[in-house]
N, C-alpha and C positions, 0 to 999 in steps of 0.2 A: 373465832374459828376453832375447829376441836383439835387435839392434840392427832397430830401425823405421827410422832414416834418419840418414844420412851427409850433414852442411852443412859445404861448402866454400868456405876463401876463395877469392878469383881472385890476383891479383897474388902472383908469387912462389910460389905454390904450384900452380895451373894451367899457367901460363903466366909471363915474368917482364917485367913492362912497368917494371921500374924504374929500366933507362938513362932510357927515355922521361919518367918522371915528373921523374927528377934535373935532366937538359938542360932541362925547363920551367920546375922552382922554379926552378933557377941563372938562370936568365935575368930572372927577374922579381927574386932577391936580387941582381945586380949590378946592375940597374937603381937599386934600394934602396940600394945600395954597401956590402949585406953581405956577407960572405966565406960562401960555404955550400958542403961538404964532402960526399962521399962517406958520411963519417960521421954526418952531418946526415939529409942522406937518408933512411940505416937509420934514425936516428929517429924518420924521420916514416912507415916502415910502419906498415900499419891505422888509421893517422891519417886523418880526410877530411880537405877540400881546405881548408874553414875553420879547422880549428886548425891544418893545416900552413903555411899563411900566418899566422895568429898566434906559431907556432912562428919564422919568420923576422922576423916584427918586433919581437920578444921581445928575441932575438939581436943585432937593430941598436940594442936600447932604443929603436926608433921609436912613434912612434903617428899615424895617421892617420883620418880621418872615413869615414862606412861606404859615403859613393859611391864614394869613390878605391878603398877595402877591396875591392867588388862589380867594380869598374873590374881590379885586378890577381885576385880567381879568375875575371874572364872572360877574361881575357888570357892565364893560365895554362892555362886548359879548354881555346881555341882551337888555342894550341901545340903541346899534348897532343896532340892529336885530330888532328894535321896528320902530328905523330910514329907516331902508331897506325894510320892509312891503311895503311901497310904490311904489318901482322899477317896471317898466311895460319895454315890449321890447321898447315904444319909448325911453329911457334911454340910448340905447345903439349907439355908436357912429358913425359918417356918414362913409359908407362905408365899416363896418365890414361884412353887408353881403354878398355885393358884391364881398369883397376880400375872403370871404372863399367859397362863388361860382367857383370863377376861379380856386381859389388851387384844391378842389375836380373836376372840370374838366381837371388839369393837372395832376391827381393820387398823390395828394401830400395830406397825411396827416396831421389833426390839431391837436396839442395836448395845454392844460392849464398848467400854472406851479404859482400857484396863494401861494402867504404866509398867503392867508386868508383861514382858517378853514371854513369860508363860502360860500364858492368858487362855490357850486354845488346849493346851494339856490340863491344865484345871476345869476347863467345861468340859471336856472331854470325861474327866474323870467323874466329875458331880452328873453326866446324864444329861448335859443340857444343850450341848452345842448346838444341836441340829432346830432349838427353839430361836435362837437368832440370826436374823436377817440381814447383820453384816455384824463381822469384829473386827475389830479396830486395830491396827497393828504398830504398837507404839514406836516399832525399829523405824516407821518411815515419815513420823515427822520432824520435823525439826527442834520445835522445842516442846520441854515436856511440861507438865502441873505446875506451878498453877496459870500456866499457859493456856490458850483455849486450843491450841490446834489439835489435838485429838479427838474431842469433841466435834470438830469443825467439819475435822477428815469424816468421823463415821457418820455425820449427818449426809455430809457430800454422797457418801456410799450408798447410805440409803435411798439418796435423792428427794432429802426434804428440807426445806429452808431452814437452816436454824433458829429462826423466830416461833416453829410452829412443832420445835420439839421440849422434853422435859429432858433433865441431867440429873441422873441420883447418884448422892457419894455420899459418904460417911467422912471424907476431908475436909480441913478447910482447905484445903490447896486445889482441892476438885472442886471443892463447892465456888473458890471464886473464876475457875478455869470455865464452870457453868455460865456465868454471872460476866465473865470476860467475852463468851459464845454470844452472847445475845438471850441465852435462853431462862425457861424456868428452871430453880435452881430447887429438889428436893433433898433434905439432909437426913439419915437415918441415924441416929448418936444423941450426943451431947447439946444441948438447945446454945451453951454459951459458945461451945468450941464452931457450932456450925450456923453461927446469927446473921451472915449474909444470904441465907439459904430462904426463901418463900416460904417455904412450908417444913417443919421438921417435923420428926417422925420417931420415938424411942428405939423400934424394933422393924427390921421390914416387913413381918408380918402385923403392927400398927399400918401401915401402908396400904398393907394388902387387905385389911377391913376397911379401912376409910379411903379406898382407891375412886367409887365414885364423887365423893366431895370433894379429891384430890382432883379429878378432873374437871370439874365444874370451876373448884380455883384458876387452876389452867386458863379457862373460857371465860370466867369472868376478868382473868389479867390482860388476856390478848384484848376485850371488847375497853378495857380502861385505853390500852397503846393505842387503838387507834380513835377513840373521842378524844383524846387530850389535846387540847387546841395546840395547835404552832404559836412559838412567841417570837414576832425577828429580833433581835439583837441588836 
């Protein structure tokens, strides 16, 4: 069957706000007098904002009570948001518009499945909103990356089976939250960091040149699920 709908992360694979995310944790970890790293960082892709702040009190073996807790991710959002003021669509990364040209002339749906709460002020800002068919709102599910339910949710929204969509993230924690959905998983990054992923991709405009072999893989995956014999147990 052909793909019904292509769900995109945002960060790093859209667009890349993750100077902007670093300079907010760092700031709210050396206030904590934890040392947090580049490294760290990449950790906390696909991560929301709650466990990336647990992520850092982890690190300090801190613990603090849930107003202070609420007190630094409001402190951290603000920063953010002051960092991201700047975004204009040149921001956004070669090739995204192109590939969501082609999808809307093949009837293929786009939907966002972002762990950022900011998710709709960033497309807004890069020019793009009004090119997606549902976004995905991570305040309303339950659990976040590498969980599949937000995947789950914006397939639900779109109203297509999860077996008959694609999931692009540049995470591993998106890419197994893909792979936990039922769906095909495409990775734009690192080939080791994202090796549960179908199909990986250097750049998304890689993607966006090799987008119809992308979906023939697709077609040829779903025509594998359903000849594979049943085995009973």
């Amino acid at each position: 069957m052909a793909l019904q709908a292509a769900i995109f992360d945002l960060d790093g694979v859209l667009t890349d706000t993750a100077e902007f995310h670093f300079i907010a944790w760092q700031s709210i970890a050396q206030s904590l007098g934890v040392d947090f790293s580049l490294d760290d960082n990449e950790k906390l892709k696909g991560v929301d904002r709650h466990n990336s702040l647990q992520h850092i009190l982890n690190k300090g073996n801190l613990t603090i009570d849930e107003q202070a807790f609420n007190q630094l991710l409001d402190r951290k959002n603000k920063h953010y948001l002051s960092l991201i003021a700047s975004i204009t669509p040149q921001h956004l990364f070669e090739g995204v518009l192109a590939c969501f040209t082609s999808l809307k002339a093949r009837g293929i749906k786009i939907g966002l499945a972002s762990a950022s709460k900011n998710a709709t002020l960033v497309l807004n800002k890069l020019g793009i909103e009004s090119l997606f068919d549902f976004v995905g709102d991570a305040a309303s599910v339950k659990n976040s990356k590498p969980a599949p339910d937000i995947f789950l949710s914006v397939a639900a929204g779109l109203g297509v089976d999860a077996h008959d969509c694609m999931g692009i993230e540049d995470a591993a924690a998106g890419v197994t939250a893909i792979k936990s959905a039922k769906m095909y998983a495409v990775g734009i990054g690192d080939k080791n960091t994202l090796c549960q992923a179908d199909q990986i991709f250097t750049t998304f405009n890689q993607l966006n040149l090799h987008l119809s072999d992308c979906l023939t893989a697709f077609e040829s995956s779903q025509h594998s699920k359903v000849e594979s014999p049943q085995v009973d147990g």
